[in-house]
N, C-alpha and C positions, 0 to 999 in steps of 0.2 A: 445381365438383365438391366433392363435401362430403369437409371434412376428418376425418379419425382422433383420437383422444384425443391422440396420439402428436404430431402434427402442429400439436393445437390448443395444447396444455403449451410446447411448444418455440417457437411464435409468442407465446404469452402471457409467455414467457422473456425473449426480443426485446425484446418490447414495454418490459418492467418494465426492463431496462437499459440501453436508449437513454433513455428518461425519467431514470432515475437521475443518468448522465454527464451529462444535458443540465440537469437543473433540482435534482437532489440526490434522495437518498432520500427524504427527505420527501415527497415528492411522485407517490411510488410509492402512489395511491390506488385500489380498485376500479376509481371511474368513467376516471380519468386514464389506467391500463391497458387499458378496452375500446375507448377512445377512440383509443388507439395502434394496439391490436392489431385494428379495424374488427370489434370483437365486443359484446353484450348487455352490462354488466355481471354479468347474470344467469349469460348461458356462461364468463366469467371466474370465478365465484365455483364454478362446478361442476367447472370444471378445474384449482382450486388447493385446497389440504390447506387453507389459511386465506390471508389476509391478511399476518399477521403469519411466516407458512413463507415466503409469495413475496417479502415484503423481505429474509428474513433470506435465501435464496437467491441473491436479488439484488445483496445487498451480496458472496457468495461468488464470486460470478462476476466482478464487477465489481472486486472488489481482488488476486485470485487472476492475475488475467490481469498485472498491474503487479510482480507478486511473479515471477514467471515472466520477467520481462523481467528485472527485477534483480542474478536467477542466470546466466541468459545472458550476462549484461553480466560478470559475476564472472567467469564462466566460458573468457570470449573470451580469446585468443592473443595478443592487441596490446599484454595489460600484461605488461610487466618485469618486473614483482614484485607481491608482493600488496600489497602499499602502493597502487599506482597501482591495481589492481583494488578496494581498499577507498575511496579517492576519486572513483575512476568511479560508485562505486552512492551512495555519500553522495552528489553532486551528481544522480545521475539520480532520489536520493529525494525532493531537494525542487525539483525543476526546476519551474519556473513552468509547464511545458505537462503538467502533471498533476494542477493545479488543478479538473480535474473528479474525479477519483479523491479527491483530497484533501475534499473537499465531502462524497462518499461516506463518508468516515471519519468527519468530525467528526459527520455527521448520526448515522452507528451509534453513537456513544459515547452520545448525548444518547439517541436512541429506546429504545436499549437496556435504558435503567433500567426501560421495560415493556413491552418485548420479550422475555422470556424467550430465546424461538430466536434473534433477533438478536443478544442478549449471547451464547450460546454461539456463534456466529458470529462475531464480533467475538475474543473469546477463542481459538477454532482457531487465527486467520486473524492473530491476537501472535504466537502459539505459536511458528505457522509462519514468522514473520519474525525471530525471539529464535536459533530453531536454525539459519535460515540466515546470520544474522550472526556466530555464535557457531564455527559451522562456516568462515570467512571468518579469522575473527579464528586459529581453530587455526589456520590453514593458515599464518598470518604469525609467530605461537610456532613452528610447527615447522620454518619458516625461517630461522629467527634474526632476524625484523623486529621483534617486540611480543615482550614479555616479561613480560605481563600473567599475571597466576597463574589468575583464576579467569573464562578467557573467556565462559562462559554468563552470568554476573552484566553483564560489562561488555558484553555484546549486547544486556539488557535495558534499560541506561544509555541507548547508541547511540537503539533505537529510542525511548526518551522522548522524546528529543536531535531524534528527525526528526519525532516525532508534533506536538509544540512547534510545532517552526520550519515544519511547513506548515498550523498553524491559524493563524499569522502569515501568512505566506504569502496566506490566503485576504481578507484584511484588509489588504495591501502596508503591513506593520509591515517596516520596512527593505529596505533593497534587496539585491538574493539573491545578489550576490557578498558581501556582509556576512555573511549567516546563513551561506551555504556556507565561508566561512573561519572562522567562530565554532566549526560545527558541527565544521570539519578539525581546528580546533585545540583541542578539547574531546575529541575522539578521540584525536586524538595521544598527548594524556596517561593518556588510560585505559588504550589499548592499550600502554602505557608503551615504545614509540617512541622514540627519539631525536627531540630537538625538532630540529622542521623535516623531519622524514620526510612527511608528509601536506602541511602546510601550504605546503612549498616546490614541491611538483607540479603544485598551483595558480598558480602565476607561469609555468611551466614551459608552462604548459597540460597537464598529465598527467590531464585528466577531458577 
């Protein structure tokens, strides 16, 4: 049965982010897309705005879903305090089983420089990780946990902090109880915490 534009856009979708997770953005090419999506490269190229719209898309769909999991994790009932909610999502940001996602990032940073869409992609998709750390971090000032003054700056910290340690990550530069206690106790002090508020949750197992 012959498919809908509707039908064809949202398998060419598919296509470009199982490829992504599985071999990295890069490799989000025309022919490697029709070769997924059992199409021409011809009919791929007729059902995408460009090339360079379907990666920066791709990378949207692809990081936005990890970002969503993040919140949820913040958002869950099981933590005590927003402490143990702020080192649930530190560890769940550079867990070794999101080295596909991670792969997606590092490639967006680098394609980006001529990507146009993709840099603004990339940029959103901070954005939207800066306010929900920063939103995280209020919630620990307005509990009396962090007594940091200027939490949107030290969200912006944070996420360096994770962007960092999972291009390491991608390369097994130290082992990830290392970087996840680096990265606790880097937080700690920004969020200006009592030492051992983060760090100690980790022995505890509070991630």
């Amino acid at each position: 049965m012959r498919r809908s534009p509707t039908e064809r856009r949202a398998q060419i979708a598919l296509a470009a982010e199982a490829i992504a997770k599985e071999e990295g953005l890069d490799a989000v090419t025309l022919r490697a897309v029709a070769g997924r999506a059992g199409m021409t490269p011809a009919l791929v190229a007729h059902h995408s705005e460009s090339m360079d719209a379907l990666v920066a898309t791709t990378f949207t769909a692809v990081v936005s879903v990890e970002l969503a999991e993040m919140q949820e994790l913040a958002r869950s009932d099981e933590h005590a305090s927003v402490a143990e909610a702020l080192v649930a999502v530190l560890d769940g940001s550079i867990d070794v089983t999101r080295a596909d996602v991670d792969l997606v990032w590092v490639h967006a940073w680098a394609l980006g420089a001529r990507n146009p869409l993709l840099a603004q992609a990339v940029r959103e998709q901070s954005d939207a990780w800066r306010e929900f750390l920063t939103t995280l971090i209020q919630r620990g000032v307005a509990a009396g946990e962090f007594a940091c003054a200027d939490p949107r700056s030290v969200a912006a910290q944070v996420l360096s902090m994770i962007d960092g340690l999972n291009a390491h990550l991608l390369v097994s530069w130290q082992e990830s109880d290392q970087r996840l206690f680096l990265l606790a106790r880097s937080v700690e002090a920004l969020v200006e915490a009592p030492q051992g508020t983060l760090t100690s949750l980790l022995h505890r197992g509070g991630v």
